[in-house]
N, C-alpha and C positions, 0 to 999 in steps of 0.2 A: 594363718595363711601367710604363704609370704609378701614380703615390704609390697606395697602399693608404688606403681611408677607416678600414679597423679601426683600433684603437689596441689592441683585447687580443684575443690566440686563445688558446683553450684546444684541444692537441694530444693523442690519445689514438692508440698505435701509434707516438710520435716515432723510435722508435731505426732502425725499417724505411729501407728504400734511400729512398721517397715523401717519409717522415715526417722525416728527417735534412734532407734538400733543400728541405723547406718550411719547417722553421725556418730555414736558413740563409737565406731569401731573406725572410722577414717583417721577421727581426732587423736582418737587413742596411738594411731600411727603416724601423728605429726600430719597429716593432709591439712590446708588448709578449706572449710567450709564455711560455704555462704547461704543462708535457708530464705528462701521468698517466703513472706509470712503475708496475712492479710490484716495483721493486727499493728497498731505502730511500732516503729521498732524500737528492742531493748538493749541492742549494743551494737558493735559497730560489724559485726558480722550477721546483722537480718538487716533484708529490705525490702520494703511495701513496696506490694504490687497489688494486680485484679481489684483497685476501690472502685472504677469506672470500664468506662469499653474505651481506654487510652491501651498502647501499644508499650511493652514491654523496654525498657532502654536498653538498646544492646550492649552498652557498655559495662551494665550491671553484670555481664556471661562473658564478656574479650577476657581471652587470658586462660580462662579456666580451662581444663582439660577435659570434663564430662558434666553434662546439664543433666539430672535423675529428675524427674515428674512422676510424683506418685499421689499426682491429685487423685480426689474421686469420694465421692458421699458415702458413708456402708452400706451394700447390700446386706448387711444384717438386720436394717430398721423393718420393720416390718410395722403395718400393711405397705403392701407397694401400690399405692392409689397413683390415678393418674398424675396428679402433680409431684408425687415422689419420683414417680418414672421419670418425670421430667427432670428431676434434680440430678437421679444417678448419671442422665445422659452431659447436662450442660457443668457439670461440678467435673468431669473427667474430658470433655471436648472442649471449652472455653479455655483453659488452662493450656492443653497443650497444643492450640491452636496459636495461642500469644508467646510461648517459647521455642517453637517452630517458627514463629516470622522473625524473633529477634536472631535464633541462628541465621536461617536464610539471609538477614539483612548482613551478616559477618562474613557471607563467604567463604571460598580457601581458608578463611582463619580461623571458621569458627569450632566449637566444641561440641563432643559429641554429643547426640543425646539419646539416652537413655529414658526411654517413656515406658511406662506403665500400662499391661493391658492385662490378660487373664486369663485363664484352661476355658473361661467361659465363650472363648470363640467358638472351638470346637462342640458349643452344643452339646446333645445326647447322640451319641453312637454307640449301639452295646454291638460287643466282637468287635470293635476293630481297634487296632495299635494305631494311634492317633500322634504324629510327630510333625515338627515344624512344618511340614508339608505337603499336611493332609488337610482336605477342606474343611471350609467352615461350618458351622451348623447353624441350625432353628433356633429361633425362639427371641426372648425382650435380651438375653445377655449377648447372644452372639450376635446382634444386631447392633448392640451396645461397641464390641471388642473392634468390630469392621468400622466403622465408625470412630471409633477412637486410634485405631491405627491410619489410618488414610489422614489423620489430623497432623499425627507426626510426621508421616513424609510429607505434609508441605515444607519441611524443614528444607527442600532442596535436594539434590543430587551431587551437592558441593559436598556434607556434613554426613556422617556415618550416622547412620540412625538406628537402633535397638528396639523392639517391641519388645517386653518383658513378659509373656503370657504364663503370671502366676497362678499356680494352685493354692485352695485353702491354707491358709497358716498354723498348722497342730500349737496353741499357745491358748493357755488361762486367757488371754483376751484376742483371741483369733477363733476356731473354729470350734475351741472345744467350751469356750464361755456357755450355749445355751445349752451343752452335754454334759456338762459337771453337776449343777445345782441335780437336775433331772436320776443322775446316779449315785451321788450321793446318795437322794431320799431314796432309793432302789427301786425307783421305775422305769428305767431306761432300758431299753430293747429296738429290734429291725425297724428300720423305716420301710414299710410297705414291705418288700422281699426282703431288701437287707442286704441283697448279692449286687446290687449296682455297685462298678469299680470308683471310686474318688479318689481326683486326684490331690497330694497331699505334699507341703515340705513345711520343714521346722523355720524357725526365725533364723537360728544358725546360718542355718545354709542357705538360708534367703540371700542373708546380707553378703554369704561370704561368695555367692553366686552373682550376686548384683556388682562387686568390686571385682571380679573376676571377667565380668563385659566389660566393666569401666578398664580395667586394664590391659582388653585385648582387644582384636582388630574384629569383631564380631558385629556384624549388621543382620539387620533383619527381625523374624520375628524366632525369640528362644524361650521355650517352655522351662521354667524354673517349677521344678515337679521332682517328687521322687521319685527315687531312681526304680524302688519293686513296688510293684501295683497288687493294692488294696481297695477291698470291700468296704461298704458302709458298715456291715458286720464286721470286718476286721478292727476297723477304729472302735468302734463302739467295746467289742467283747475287749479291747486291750487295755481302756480305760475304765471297764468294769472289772477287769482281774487288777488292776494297779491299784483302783480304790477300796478290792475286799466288797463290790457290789456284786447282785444278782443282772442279768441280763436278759432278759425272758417279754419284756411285756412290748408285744406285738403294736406301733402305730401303724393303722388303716390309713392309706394313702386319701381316700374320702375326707380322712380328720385332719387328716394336715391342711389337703387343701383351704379347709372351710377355717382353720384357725390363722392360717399364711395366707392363702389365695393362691389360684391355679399357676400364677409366672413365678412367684418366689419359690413353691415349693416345684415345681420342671425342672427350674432354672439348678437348684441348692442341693434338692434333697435325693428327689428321683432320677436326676438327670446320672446317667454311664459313661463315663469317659475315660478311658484306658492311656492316658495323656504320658508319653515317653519324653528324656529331656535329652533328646539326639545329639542336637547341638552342644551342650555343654560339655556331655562325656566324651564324645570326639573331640571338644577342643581341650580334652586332658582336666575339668573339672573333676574334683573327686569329692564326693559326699561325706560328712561327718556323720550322719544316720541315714538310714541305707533301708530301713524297716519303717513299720509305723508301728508297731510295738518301741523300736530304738527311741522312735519322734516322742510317743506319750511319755513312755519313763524319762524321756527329758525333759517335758513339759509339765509335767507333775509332781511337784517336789515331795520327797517325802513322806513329811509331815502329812501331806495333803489325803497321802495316797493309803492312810489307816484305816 
């Protein structure tokens, strides 16, 4: 991509698959990068935050050019019991409830921010093309996303503010982690129909999507999604033709539930959502993978794919 205009980001969530990948590609560009960590720090670019319910310093953000929040617990743990639920909600509103008040405290000065939300707003809608500005949907994630957006714009009406409404991450440690072991052994096939759309982008174009809000004048909420819209069947059959597996064996929407629970698998598996990334292609983004065939043969090396 080309040169970054930042010179500083301040990164909250770095250690995640996103947030490891975004440093490495700012850095790699001379950006200078500061990561909030909750652990003590091990050099003079991390600083402890979130030990107490104390207030962020805002000096720790003056100066910098874009604040990225990609808190948030996985929704890949499964079971999702009441107290997990609890976790997904306060591990993604806690955080950026305290980096929202230190912009706000900066005013006029302060730095964008760039917060972290999900495709999970939009719920399940099947038929419809779902873009920045279609509503929200049902259920424990979109109640989750509305909720964690309304936490950033406390940031003010001063500071430019970003919702990032990711789709699944096609990555050995993103969405295809519980699909690989599964195809490999060769029992992987449709979840329930198989025809529900999911929405889908590579790490790639994550990161090169996420430096591309940081670089431009974009507020609001922007769906970071690929660009052609894919089937639970599509990902599935393309990472069983890249591994040389079979794809055929049928899970019963029944079995999921009862091995996930009814909100994990609505939210993950069942859930349709035809999630377009309006914003970005308008604002002249361009995609490195463009397919989810393109995404898996990226994500699957080789070797892997015998």
């Amino acid at each position: 991509m080309a040169e970054s205009s930042a010179r500083r980001v301040v990164i909250a969530g770095a250690s995640g698959l996103i947030g490891s990948a975004l440093i490495a590609s700012l850095r790699g560009d001379g950006v200078e990068v500061t990561s909030l960590v909750r652990h003590a720090p091990t050099d003079a670019h991390e600083k402890q935050w979130l030990q107490d319910a104390s207030p962020l310093d805002p000096d720790v953000i003056a100066g910098a050019d874009a604040v990225v929040c990609l808190n948030g617990a996985s929704i890949g743990h499964f079971p999702w019991t009441p107290s997990y639920k609890s976790t997904l909600l306060w591990s993604r509103i806690t955080p950026t409830r305290t980096l929202a008040a230190a912009v706000r405290a900066l005013g006029a000065d302060a730095p964008a921010l760039v917060n972290a939300s999900a495709t999970g707003f939009y719920g399940s809608q099947p038929g419809a093309v779902l873009t920045e500005d279609s509503s929200r949907g049902q259920g424990l994630l979109a109640d989750i996303c509305v909720d964690w957006e309304e936490a950033a714009r406390t940031a003010g009406d001063a500071a430019r503010v970003a919702m990032l409404r990711t789709a699944p991450v096609v990555h050995e440690q993103g969405v295809l982690k519980p699909l690989l072991l599964l195809t490999k052994l060769g029992v992987s096939g449709p979840i329930g129909r198989g025809t529900q759309v999911w929405p889908w982008i590579t790490l790639d174009d994550e990161v090169r999507a996420i430096r591309h809000v940081i670089d431009s004048d974009i507020a609001g909420p922007v769906n970071l999604t690929g660009p052609t819209r894919a089937t639970a069947n599509d990902l599935g059959f393309a990472l069983a033709r890249r591994m040389n597996r079979p794809y055929v064996l049928r899970a019963p929407v029944w079995g999921v539930k009862l091995a996930l629970g009814t909100d994990a698998t609505e939210a993950l598996l069942t859930s349709d959502a035809d999630v377009r990334p309006t914003v970005l292609e308008k604002s002249g983004f361009r995609f490195t993978h463009r397919t989810v065939e393109d995404a898996v043969a990226s994500a699957v090396p080789a070797h892997d794919a015998a």
